[in-house]
N, C-alpha and C positions, 0 to 999 in steps of 0.2 A: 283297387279300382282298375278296370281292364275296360276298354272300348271292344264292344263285339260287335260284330259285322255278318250280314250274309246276303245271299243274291236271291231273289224272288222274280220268277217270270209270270208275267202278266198274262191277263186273257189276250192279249195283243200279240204274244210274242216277244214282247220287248223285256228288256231287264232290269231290275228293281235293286239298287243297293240298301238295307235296311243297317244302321249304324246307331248302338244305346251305349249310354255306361252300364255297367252293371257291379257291383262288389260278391263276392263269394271268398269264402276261405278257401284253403290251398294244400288241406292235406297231403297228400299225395304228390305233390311238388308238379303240381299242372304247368304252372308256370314257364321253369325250365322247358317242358317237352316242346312250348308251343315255339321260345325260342327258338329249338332246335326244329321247329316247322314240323312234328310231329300232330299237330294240331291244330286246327282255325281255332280264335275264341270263343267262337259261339260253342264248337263241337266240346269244347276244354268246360264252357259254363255246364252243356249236360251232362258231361262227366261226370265233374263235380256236383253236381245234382245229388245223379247216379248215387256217388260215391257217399255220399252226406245221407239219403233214404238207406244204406247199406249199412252203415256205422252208427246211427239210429236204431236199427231194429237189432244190433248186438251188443247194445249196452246192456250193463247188470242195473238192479236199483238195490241190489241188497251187497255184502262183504259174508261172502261164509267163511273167511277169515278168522271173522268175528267171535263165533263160536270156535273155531279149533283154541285160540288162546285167550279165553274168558276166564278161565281160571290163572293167569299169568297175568293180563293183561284190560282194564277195561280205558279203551281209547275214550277221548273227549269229542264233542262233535265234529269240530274243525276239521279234526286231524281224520275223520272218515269222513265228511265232504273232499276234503283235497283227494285222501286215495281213490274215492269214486271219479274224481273229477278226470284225475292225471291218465286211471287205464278208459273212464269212457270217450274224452274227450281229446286224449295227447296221442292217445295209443303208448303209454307209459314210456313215452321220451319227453322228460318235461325237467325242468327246473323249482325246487324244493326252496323258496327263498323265506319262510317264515321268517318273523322278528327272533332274537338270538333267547334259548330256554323253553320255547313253544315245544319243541321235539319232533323236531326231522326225523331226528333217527328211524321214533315210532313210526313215522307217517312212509319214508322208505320200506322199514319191514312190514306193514302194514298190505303196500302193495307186492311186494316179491311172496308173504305169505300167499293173497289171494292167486297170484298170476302162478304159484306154484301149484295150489290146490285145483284149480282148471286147465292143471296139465300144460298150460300156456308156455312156462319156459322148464328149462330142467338145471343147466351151468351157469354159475353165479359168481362175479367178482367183486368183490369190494375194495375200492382203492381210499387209503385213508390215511391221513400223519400219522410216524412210527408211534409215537405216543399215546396213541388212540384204540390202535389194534387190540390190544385185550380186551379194551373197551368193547368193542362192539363186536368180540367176540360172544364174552359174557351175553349180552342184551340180546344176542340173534337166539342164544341156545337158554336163556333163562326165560324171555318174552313170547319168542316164535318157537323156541324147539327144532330148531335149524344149527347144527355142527357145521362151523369153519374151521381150516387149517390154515394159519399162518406164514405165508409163504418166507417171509424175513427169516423164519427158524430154520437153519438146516434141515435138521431134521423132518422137517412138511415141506421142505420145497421141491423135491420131487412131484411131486404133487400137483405141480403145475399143467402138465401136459393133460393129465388125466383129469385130474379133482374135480368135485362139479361144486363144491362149496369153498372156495379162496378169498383170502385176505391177503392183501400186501401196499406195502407202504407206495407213498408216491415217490419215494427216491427210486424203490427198486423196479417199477413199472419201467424207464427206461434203460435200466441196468439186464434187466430182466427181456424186455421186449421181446427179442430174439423165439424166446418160449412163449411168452403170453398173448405174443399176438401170431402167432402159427395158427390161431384155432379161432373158433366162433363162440362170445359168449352168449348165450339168453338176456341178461341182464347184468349191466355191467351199473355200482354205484361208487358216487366219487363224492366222497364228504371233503369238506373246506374245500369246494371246489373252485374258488377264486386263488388257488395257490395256480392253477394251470391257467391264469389271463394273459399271459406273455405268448402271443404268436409264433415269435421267434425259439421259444424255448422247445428244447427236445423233448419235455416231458408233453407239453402240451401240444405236439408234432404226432407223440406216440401215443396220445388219448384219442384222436384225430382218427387219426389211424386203424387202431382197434377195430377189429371186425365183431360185431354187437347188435344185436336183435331188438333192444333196447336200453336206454341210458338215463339213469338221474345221478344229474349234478344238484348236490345240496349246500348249502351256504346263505349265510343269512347278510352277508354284505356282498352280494354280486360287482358293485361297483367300490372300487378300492383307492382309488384317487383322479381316477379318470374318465369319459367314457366308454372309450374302446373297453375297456375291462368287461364291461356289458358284453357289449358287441363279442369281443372272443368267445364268453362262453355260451353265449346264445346260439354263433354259429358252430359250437359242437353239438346241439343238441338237433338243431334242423338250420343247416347251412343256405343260406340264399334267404332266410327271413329277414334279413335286418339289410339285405342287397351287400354291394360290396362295402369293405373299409373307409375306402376313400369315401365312397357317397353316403354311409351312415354318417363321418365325420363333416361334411358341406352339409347334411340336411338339420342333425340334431347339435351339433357344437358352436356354443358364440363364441368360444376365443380360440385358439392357436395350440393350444393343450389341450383342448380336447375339456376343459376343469369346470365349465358351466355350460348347462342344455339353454336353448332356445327355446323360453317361456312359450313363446304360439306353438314347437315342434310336440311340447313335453307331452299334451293329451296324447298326440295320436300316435307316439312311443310307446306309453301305458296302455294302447288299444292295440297295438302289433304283440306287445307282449303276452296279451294274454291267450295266446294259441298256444304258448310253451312256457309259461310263468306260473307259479301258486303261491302268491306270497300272503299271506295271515297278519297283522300286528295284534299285539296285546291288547288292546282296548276291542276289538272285534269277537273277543272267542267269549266275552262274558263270566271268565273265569274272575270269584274275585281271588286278590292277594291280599293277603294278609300279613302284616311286619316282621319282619325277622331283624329280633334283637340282639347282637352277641358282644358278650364280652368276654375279656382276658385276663385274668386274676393269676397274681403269683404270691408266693410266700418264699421267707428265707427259711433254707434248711439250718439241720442244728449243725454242729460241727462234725460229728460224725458222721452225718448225711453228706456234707460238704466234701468231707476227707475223702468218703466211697465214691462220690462222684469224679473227681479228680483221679485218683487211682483206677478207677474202671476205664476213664476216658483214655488214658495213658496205654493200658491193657489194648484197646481196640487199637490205637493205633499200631501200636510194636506188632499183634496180630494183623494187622491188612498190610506191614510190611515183609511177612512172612519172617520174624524174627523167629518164631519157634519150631519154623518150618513144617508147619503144615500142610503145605500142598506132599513135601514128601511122605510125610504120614497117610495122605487118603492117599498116596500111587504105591505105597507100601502094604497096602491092604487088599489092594486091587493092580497087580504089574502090569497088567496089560492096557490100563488104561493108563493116556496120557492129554497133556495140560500145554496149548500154547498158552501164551504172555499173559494174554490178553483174558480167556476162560480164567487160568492161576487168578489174576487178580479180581476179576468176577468173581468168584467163588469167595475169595475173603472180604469184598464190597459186603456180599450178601450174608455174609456169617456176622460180619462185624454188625449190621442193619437189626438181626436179629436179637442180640446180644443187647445193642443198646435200647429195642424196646422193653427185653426184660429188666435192663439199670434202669428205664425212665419208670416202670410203671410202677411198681411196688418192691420191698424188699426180699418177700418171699418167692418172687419170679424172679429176680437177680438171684436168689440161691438156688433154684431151684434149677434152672440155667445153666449155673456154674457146674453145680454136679454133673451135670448129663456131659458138658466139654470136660472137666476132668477126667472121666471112664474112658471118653472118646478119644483125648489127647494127650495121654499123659508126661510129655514134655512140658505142656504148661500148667501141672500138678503145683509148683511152689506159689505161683503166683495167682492162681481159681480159689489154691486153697486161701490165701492171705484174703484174698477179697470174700470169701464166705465166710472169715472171720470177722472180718469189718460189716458186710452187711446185715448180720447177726446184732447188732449193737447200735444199726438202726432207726429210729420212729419215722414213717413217715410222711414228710410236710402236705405232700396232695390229700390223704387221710384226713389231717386236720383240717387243711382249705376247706375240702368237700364239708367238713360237719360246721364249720362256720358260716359257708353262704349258705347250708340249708336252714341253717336257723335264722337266717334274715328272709327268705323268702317263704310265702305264703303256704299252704298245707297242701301245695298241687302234689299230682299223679308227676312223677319223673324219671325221664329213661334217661340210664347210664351207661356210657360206651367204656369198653376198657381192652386193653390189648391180649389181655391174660387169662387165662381163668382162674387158676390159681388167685389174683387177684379180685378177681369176680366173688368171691367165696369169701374171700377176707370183705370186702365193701358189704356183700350181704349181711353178714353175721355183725359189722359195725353197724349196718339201718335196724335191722332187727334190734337189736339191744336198746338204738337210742332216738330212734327216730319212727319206726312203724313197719308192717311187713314187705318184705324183700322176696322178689325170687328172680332165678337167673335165666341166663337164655343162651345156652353154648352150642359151640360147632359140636359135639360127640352125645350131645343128645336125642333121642330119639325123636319121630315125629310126633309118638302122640304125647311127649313129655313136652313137646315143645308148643305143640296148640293148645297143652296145659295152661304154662304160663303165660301165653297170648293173650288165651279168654281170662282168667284170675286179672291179668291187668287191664283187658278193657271193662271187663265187667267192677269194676274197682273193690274186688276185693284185697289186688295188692297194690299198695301203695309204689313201690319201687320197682323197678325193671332193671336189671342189673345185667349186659349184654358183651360179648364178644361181635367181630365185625361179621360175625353170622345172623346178625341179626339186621345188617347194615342194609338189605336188599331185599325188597318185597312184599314188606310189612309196613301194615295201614296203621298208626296210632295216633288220628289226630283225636284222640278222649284224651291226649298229653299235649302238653304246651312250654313244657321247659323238659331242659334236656342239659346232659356235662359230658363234655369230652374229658372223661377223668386222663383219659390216654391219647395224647396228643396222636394222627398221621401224620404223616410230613407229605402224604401224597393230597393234596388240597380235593381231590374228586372224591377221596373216600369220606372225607369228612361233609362232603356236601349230600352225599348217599348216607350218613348217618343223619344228619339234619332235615334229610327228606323222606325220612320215615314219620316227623310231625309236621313239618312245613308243606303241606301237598295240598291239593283238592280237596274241599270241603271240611277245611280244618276254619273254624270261625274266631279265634283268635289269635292275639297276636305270637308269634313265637320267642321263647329266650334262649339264648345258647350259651352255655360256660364252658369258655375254655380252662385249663388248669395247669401250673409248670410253677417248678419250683425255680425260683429267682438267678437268675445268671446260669443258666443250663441251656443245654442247646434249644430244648423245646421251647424254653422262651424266647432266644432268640427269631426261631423259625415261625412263633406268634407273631412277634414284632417285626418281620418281615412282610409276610405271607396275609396279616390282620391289619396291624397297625397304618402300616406301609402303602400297600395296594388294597386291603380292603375286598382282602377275592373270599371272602366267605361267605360277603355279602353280595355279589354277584349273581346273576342267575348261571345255570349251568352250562348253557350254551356258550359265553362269553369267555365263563372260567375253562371251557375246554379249548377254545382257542388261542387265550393267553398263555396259557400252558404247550399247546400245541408248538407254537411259533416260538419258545425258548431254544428250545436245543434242537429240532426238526432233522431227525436222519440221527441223531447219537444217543442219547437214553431220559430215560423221565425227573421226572424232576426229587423224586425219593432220593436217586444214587447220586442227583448232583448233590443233594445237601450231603449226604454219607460220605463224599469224596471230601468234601470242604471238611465237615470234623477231623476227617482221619486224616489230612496232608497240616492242617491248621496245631500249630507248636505253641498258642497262648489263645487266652479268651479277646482277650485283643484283634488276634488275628481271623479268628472264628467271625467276630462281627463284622469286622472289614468283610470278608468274603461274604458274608450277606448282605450287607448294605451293597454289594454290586449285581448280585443276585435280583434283591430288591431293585435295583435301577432299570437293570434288562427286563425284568417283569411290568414295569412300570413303562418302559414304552412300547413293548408289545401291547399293553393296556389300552395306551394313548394311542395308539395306532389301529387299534380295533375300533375307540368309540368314534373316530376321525369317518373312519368306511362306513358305521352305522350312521352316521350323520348324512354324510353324503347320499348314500343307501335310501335316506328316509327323503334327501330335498329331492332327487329324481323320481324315484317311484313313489312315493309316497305313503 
């Protein structure tokens, strides 16, 4: 609201001061100019007029976005109301605050698709917790068909200077700055963007900063315990809405901290916001949801299962301490390449990770494993071979689990996840024999062997769907309503991307989900963490990416923290302990997410 004034001379001669209120929006930051006496207010309302009939006549009413990734992707209405909204109405500098699972992400790339296919912008950053990067790698080049390089990875950080598709974490935005803000982006996106709400902080000094054509900050708890948290990232997005610090905290704060809004300020807070705010809840998009049931079934192994496990477990560790000396094995093979500390023990994290998906899943992937390091490593030849003799002698316990709760559960269509394929083949040839027709669904098959078994199981001629994590992204099967992680993740997002292959849109019943682990093994432990504990499986995915996010933030994902805990851990004793802490740190990044959504929900509502 602005008081505008002008002089009017009379048929007399004399002078007429004319003085109204009037309200108009501020795009273009009229405001400031008039400050600076660039403007009377009257001249500032025709501007703005001006400016409002201009921005009108170049809004779109359609997304041809839409059609580029129809085949990848069909958006929900919401999530194309917001992107129409954010480039017609923000000028695509806006805030992404949907309820937590809605999917920012989509509604981000939604708009960077469109603003790239109208030529609008061309260099693109994405700033995101390290843990997330892949993430939303994958999603830009599997949804939009948009390559980013990673800047965190050596090897793509060059890339910096030049690259027109970047990813990089929020650690390294101000480690980095130096390079990334030399330059101009088009559109720069900042997921969990309430990690930059500290004024004082350099990172959110050097978001500030950034030279940027346009910006969305996404986060589904803008307000984090306070309300400056607001206020900070609002004034990144368009600085002077919200006025200064100090006078947003005298107009909208009742107490002293800033911890509760003033009941009569709160409307017209939620009416300032919405010139740069899009925020969604759950109950408005009309999606229904439907139940998700999961449980965790374990069984004890025989003794021999028992013996293998324990002997395997022992193997991984003596190999991640480079007992058999395999880093000099691969630099023996290749002299010219070499290993700091820190890669060395990377590299046996990641061997060891592998290793023990093939001990968890079935027998004939533990042998099958072992031979391929045998050939490879022949120093650990006495001890691959001893365990290929053990695991020969075998039965295994998830085998019978799985044939036991299918015969308690009803005659549904069921998809099966498993780590292996080799495995995948053994589970087939077990439904087939005793339970009804099976077919598989792996990475090294072909497409059209693959839209084979898609339509055979929607069309229910097969009863089973029997999958590797190639199956884990993209595919629509809610004509399934139960589903088995024969093959535990230990990364919790992967297993949420297999459960959302039936749990999705327009799925009408409820869902079940079986987990499976053989009794005092690690995978059960990382159930009874990860399930029991927190409860993140039932989570939406929003939530679970930032509980996750906020564990380790700047060091690595949560895969190689458990991988680290088995291979440093000297008893099953020890193993739990280090998850029950695991568990505890999970638990209050939890407690501290629902804390902001709450908050989140009493201010804006």
């Amino acid at each position: 609201m602005v008081t505008c004034e002008y002089e009017e001379e009379t048929t007399s001669g004399e002078k007429t001061t004319h003085r109204y209120n009037c309200t108009y929006s501020d795009p273009h930051n009229i405001n400031e100019q008039i400050k600076k006496n660039r403007f009377r207010p009257f001249q500032a309302f025709q501007l703005n007029i001006e400016a409002h009939k201009l921005k009108q006549a170049a809004k779109i009413d359609r997304l041809i976005a839409v059609d580029a990734i129809r085949t990848k992707l069909v958006p929900y209405n919401f999530q194309l109301k917001t992107a129409l909204q954010v480039i017609n109405e923000m000028s695509a500098n806006a805030i992404l605050a949907d309820e937590v699972g809605l999917g920012k992400t989509i509604e981000a790339g939604l708009i960077m698709k469109e603003l790239l296919l109208r030529e609008e912008i061309n260099s693109i950053l994405i700033v995101a917790p390290k843990s997330l990067l892949s993430q939303w790698k994958s999603e830009m080049a599997e949804k939009f068909g948009e390559t980013f390089l990673i800047a965190n990875k050596s090897g793509e950080r060059a890339n910096l200077k030049t690259g027109k598709r970047i990813l990089c974490s929020h650690t390294l935005l101000p480690r980095k700055f130096d390079v990334i803000g030399s330059r101009t982006w088009d559109l720069v996106v900042v997921d969990e963007a309430h990690a930059f709400r500290n004024t004082h902080s350099k990172g959110r000094a050097c978001l500030a900063d950034l030279k940027k054509n346009h910006l969305l900050l996404l986060t589904a708890t803008p307000l984090c315990n306070k309300l400056t948290d607001l206020y900070s990232i609002v004034d990144l997005v368009q600085p002077g809405l919200l006025d200064s610090e100090r006078a947003f905290i005298s107009r909208y704060a009742e107490d002293t901290r800033s911890r509760v809004i003033r009941s009569r300020e709160a409307y017209f807070l939620r009416q300032n916001l919405q010139d740069v705010m899009c925020r969604t809840r759950r109950e408005q998009t009309g999606i229904p949801f439907t139940k998700r049931i999961v449980e965790s079934r374990t069984l004890e192994p025989t003794e021999a299962e028992r013996e293998f496990i324990d002997t395997a477990t022992e193997y991984l560790r003596d190999m991640s301490k480079n007992h058999f000396r395999t880093i000099e094995a691969l630099i023996a093979k290749n002299p010219t390449r070499k290993f700091t500390e820190s890669q060395s023990n990377a590299i046996l994290v990641f061997q060891a990770i592998t290793l023990q998906q093939s001990f968890s899943s079935s027998p004939d992937a533990s042998i099958q494993s072992l031979l391929k390091r045998q050939q490879r490593f022949p120093t650990e030849s006495q001890v691959t071979g001893t365990l290929i003799e053990m695991a020969r002698k075998v039965k295994s316990a998830k085998m019978e689990l799985l044939s036991n709760i299918l015969k308690e559960t009803p005659k549904e269509q069921t998809l099966i996840f498993c780590l292996r394929k080799i495995t995948a083949h053994k589970l087939k040839a077990m439904l087939d024999a005793e339970f009804g027709k099976a077919t598989v669904f792996l990475g090294d098959m072909n497409q059209a062997e693959r839209d084979a078994a898609i339509q055979s199981f929607r069309n229910g001629e097969t009863r089973y769907l029997v999958a590797t994590d190639a199956a884990a992204e993209g595919l629509n099967l809610q004509n399934c309503c139960l589903m088995f992680n024969y093959d535990l993740h230990w990364n919790p997002m992967k297993i949420e991307q297999r459960i959302g292959r039936i749990h999705r849109f327009k799925q009408d019943r409820d869902v079940t989900v079986f987990n499976l682990a053989v009794k005092d093994t690690i995978d059960d432990y990382v159930l009874h963490v990860l399930y029991q504990k927190i409860d993140l499986f039932t989570m939406t995915v929003g939530k679970m990416e930032t509980v996750l996010a906020e564990l380790r933030e700047g060091n690595q994902d949560i895969q190689k923290t458990i991988a680290e805990i088995l291979l440093r851990s000297n008893s099953r004793m020890d193993l739990k302990m280090e998850l029950e802490k695991l568990a505890a740190d999970l638990n209050v990044s939890k407690q501290n997410q629902e804390l902001s959504e709450q908050f989140t929900e009493g201010v804006l509502g």
